[in-house]
N, CA, C and O atoms as CSV, one atom per row, in Angstrom:
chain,resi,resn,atom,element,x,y,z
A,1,UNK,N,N,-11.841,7.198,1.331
A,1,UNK,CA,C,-12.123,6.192,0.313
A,1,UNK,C,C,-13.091,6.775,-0.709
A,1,UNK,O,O,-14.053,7.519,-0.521
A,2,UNK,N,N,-12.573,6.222,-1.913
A,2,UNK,CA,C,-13.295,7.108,-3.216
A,2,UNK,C,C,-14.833,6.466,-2.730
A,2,UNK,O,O,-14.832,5.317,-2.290
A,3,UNK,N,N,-16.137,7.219,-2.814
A,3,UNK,CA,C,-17.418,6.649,-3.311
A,3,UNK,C,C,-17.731,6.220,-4.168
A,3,UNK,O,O,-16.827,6.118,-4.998
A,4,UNK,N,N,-19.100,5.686,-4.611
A,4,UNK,CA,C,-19.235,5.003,-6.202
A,4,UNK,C,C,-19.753,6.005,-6.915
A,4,UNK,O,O,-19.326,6.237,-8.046
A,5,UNK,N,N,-20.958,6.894,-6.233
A,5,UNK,CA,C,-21.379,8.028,-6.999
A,5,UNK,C,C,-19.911,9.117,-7.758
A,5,UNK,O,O,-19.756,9.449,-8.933
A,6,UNK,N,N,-19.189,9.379,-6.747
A,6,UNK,CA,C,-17.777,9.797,-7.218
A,6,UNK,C,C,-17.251,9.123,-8.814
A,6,UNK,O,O,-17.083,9.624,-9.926
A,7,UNK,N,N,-17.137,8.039,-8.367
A,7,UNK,CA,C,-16.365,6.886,-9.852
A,7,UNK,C,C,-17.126,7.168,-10.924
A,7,UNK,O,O,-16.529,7.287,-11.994
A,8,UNK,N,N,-18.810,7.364,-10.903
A,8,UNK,CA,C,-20.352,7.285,-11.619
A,8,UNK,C,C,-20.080,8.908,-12.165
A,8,UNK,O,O,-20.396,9.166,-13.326
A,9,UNK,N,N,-19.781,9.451,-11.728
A,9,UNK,CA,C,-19.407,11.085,-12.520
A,9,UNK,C,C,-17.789,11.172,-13.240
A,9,UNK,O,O,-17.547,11.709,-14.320
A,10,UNK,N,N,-16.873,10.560,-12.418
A,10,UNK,CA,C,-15.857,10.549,-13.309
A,10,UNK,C,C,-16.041,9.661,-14.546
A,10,UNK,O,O,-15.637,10.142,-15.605
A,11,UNK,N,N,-16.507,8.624,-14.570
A,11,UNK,CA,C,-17.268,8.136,-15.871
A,11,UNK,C,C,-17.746,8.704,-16.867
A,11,UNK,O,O,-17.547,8.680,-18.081
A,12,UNK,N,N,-18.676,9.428,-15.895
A,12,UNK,CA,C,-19.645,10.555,-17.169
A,12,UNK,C,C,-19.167,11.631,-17.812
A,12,UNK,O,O,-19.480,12.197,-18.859
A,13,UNK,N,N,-17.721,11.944,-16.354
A,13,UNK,CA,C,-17.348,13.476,-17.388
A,13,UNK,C,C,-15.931,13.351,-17.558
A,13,UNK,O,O,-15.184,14.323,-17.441
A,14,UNK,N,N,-15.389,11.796,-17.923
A,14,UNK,CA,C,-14.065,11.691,-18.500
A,14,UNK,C,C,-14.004,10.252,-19.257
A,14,UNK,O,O,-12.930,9.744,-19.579
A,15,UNK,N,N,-15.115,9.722,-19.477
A,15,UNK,CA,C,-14.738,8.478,-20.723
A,15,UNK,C,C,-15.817,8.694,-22.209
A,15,UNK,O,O,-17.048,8.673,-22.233
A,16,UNK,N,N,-14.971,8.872,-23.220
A,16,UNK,CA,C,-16.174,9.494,-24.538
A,16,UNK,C,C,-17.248,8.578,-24.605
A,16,UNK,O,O,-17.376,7.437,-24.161
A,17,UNK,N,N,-18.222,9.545,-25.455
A,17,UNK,CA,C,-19.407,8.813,-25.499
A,17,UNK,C,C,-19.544,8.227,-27.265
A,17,UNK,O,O,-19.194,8.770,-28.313
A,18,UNK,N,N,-20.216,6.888,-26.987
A,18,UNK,CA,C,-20.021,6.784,-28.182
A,18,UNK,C,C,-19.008,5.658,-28.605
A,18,UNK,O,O,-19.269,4.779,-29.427
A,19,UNK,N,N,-18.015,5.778,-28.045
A,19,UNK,CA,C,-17.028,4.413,-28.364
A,19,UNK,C,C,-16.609,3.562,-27.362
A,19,UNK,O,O,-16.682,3.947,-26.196
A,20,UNK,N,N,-16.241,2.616,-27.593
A,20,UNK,CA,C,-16.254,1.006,-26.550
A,20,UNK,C,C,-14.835,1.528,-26.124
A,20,UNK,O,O,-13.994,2.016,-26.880
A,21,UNK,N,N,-14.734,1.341,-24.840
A,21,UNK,CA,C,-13.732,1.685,-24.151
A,21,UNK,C,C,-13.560,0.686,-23.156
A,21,UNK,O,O,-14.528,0.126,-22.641
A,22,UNK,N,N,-12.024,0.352,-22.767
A,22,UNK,CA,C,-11.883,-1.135,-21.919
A,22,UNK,C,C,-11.669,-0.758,-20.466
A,22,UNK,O,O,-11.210,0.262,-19.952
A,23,UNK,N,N,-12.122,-1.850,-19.976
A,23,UNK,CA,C,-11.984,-1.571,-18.186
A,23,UNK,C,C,-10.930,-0.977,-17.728
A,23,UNK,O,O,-11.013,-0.030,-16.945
A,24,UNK,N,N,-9.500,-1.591,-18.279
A,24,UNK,CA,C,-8.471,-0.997,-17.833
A,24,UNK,C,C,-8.319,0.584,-18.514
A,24,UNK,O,O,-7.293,1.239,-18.332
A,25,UNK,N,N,-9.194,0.978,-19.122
A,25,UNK,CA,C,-8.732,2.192,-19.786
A,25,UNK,C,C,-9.499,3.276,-18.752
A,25,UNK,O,O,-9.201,4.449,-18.524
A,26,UNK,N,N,-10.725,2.361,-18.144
A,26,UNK,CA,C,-11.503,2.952,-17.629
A,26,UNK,C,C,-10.856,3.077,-15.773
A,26,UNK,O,O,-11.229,3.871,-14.911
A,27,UNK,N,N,-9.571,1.727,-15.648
A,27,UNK,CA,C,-9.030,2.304,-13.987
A,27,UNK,C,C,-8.398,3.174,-14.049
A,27,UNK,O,O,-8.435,3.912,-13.065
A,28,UNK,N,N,-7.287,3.660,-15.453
A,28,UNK,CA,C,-6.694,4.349,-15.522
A,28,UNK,C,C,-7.129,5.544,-15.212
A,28,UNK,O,O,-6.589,6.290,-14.395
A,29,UNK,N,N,-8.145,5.787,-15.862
A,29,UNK,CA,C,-9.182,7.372,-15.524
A,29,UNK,C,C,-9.637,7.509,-14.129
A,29,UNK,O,O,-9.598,8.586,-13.536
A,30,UNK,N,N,-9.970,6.660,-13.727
A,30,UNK,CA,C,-10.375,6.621,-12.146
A,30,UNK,C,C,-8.919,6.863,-11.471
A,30,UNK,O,O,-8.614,7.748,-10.672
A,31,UNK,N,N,-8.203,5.961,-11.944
A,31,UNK,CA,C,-6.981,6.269,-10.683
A,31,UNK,C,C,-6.199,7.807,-11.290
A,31,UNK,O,O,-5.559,8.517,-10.514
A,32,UNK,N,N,-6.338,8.092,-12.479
A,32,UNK,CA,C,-5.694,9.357,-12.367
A,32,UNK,C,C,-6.705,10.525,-11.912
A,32,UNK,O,O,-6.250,11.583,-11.477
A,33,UNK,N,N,-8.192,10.284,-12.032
A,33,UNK,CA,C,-8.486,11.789,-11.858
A,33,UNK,C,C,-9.138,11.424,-10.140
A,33,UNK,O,O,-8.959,12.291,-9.285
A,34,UNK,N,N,-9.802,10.240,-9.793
A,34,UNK,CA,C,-9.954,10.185,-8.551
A,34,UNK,C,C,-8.949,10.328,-7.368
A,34,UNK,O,O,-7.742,10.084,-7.394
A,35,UNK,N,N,-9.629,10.731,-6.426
A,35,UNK,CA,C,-9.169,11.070,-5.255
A,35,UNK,C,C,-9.020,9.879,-4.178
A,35,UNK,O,O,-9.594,9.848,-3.089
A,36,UNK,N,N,-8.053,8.808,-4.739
A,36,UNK,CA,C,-7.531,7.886,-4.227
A,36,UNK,C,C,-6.747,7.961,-2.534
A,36,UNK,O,O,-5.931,8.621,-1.891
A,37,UNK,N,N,-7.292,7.260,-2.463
A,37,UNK,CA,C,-6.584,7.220,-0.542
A,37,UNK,C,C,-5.991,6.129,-0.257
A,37,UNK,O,O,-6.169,5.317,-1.165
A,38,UNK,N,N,-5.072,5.536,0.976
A,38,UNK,CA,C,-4.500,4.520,1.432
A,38,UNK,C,C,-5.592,3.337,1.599
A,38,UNK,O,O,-5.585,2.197,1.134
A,39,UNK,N,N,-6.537,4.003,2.429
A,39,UNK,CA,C,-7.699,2.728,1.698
A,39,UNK,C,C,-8.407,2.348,0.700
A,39,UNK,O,O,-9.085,1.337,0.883
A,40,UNK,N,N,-8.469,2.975,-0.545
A,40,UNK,CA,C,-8.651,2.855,-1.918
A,40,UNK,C,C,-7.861,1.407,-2.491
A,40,UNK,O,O,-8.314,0.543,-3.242
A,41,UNK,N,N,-6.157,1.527,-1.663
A,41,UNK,CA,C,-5.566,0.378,-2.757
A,41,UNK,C,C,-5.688,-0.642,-1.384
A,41,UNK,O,O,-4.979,-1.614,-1.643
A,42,UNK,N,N,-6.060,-0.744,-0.563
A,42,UNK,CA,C,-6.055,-1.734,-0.032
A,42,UNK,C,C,-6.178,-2.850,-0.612
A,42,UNK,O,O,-6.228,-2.607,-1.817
A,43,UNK,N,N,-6.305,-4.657,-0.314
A,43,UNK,CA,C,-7.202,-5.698,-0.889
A,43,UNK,C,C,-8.460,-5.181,-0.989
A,43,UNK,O,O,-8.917,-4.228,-0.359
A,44,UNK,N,N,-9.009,-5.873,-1.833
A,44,UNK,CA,C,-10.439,-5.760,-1.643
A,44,UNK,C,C,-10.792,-7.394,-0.321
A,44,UNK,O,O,-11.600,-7.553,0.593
A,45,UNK,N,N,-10.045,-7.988,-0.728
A,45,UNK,CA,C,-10.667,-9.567,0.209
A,45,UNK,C,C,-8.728,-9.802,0.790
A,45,UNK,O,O,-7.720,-9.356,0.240
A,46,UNK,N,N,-8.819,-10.459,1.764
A,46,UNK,CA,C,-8.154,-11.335,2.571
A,46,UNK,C,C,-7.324,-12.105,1.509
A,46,UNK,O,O,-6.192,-12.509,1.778
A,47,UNK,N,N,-7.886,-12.297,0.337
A,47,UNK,CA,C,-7.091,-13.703,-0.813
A,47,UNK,C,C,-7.085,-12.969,-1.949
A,47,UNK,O,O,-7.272,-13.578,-3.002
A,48,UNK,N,N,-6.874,-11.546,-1.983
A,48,UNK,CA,C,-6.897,-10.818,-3.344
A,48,UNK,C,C,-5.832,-9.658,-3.018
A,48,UNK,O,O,-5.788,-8.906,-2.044
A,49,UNK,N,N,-5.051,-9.741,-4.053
A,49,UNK,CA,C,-4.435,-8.838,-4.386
A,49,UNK,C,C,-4.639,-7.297,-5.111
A,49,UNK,O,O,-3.890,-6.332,-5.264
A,50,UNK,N,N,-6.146,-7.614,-5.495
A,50,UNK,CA,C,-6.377,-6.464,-6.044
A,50,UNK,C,C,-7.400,-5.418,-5.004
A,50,UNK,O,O,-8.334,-5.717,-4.260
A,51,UNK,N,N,-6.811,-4.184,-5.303
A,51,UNK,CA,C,-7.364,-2.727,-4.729
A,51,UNK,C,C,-8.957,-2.839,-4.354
A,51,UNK,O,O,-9.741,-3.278,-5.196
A,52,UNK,N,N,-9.299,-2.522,-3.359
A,52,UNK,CA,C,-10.668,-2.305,-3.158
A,52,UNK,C,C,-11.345,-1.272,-4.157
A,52,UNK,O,O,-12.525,-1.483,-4.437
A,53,UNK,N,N,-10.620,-0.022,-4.798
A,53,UNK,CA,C,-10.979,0.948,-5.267
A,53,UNK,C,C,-11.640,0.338,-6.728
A,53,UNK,O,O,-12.721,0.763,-7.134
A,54,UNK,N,N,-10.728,-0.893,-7.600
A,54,UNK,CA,C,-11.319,-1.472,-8.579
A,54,UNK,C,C,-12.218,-2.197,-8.462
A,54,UNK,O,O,-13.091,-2.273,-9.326
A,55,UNK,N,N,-12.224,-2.871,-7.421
A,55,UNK,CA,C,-13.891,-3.583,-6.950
A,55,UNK,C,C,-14.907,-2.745,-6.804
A,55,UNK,O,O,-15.963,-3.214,-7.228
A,56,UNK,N,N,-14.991,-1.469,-6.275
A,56,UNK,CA,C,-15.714,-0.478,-6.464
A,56,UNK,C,C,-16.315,-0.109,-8.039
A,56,UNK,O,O,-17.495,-0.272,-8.347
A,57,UNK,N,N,-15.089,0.502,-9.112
A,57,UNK,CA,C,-15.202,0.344,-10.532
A,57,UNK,C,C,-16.376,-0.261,-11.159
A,57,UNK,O,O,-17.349,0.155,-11.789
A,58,UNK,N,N,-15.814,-1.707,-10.651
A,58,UNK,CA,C,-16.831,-2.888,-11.556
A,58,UNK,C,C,-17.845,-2.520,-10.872
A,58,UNK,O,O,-18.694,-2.322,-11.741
A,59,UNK,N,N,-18.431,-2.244,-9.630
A,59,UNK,CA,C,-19.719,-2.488,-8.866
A,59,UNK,C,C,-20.320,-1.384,-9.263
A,59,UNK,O,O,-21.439,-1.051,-8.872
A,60,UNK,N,N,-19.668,-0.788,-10.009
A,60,UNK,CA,C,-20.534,0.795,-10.659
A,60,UNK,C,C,-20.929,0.817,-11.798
A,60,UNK,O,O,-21.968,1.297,-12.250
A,61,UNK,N,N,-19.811,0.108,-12.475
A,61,UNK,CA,C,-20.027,-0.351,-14.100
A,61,UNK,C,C,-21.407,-1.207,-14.153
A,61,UNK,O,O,-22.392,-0.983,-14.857
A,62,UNK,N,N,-21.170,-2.417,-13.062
A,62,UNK,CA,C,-22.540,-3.682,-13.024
A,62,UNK,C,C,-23.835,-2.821,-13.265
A,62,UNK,O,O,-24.698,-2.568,-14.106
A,63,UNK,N,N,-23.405,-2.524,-11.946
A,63,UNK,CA,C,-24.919,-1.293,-11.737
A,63,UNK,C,C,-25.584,-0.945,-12.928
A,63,UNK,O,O,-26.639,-1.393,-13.376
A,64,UNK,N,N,-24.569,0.207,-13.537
A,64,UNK,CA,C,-25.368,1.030,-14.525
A,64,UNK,C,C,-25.689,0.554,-15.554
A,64,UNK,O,O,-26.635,1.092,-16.131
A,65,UNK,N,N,-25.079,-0.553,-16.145
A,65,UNK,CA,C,-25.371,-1.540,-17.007
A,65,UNK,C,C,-26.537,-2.565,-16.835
A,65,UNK,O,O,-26.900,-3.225,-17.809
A,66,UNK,N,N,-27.208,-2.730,-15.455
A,66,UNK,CA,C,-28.639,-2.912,-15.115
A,66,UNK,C,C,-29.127,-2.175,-15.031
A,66,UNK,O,O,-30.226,-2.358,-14.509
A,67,UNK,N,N,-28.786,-0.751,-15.441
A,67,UNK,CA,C,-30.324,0.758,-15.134
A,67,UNK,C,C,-29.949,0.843,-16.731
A,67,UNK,O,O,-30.418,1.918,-17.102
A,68,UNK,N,N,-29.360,0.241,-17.762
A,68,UNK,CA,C,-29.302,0.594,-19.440
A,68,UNK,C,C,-28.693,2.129,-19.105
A,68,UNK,O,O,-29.441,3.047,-19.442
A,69,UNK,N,N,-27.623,2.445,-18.579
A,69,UNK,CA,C,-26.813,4.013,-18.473
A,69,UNK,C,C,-25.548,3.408,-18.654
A,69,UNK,O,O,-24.552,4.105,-18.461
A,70,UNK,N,N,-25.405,2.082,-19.035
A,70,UNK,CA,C,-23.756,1.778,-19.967
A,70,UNK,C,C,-24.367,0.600,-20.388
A,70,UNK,O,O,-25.371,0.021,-19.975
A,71,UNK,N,N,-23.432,0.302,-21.454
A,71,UNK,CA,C,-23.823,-0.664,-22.367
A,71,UNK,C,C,-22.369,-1.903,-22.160
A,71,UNK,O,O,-21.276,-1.385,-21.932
A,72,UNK,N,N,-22.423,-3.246,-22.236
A,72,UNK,CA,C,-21.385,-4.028,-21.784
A,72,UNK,C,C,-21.306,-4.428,-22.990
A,72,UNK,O,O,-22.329,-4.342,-23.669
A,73,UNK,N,N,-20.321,-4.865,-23.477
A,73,UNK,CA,C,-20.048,-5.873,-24.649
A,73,UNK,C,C,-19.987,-7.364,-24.662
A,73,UNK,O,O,-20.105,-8.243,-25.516
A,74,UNK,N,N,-19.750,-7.303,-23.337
A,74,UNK,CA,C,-20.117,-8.912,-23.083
A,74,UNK,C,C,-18.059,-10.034,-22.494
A,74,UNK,O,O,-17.623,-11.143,-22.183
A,75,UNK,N,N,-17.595,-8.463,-22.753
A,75,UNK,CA,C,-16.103,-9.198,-22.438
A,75,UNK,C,C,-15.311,-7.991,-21.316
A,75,UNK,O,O,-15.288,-8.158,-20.096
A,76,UNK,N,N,-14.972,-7.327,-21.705
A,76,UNK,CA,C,-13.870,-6.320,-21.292
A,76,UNK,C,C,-13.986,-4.498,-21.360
A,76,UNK,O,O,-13.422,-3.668,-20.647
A,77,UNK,N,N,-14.941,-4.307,-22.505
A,77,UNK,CA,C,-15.170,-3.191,-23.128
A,77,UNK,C,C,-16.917,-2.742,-22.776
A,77,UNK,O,O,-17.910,-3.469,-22.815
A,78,UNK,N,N,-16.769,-0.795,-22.320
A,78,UNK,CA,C,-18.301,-0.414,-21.746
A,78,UNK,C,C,-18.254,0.542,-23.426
A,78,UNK,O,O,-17.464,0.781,-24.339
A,79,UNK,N,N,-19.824,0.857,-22.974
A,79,UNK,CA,C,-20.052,1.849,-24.181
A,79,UNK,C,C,-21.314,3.123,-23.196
A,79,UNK,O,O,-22.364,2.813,-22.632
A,80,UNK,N,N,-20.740,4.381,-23.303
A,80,UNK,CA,C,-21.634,5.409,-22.873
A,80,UNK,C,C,-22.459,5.862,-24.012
A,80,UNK,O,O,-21.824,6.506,-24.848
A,81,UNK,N,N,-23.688,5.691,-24.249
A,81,UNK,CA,C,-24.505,6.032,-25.206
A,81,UNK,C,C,-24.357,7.428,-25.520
A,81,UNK,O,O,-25.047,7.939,-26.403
């Protein structure tokens, strides 16, 4: 299973800096350059259809966006200073 520090460097050294870029632009990069496993796409919950690996994503995005190391727009779109 991918880590978050893992997701937290593919961030840094595959989404530009400088322009607002959208979440989904940002799984795309994760799921193509990460090292995705059978438990990566699992659910994340019992009543969700979506991948544990993107619940991961956001919980990295949240993060760094409370240490001011991404910037949120307030909808859909991060910004790497």
């Amino acid at each position: 299973m991918i880590r978050l520090p893992e997701i937290w460097d593919m961030i840094l050294t595959y989404m530009p800096r400088g322009r607002w870029v959208s979440l989904d632009d940002i799984y795309r990069m994760v799921k193509r350059y990460g090292n995705l496993d059978v438990e990566d796409f699992e659910p994340q919950s019992p009543t969700s259809d979506i991948p544990k690996w993107k619940r991961n994503v956001r919980n990295v995005l949240q993060y760094r966006k409370g240490t001011g190391e991404i910037q949120w727009d307030g909808d859909t779109r991060y910004l790497l200073p």
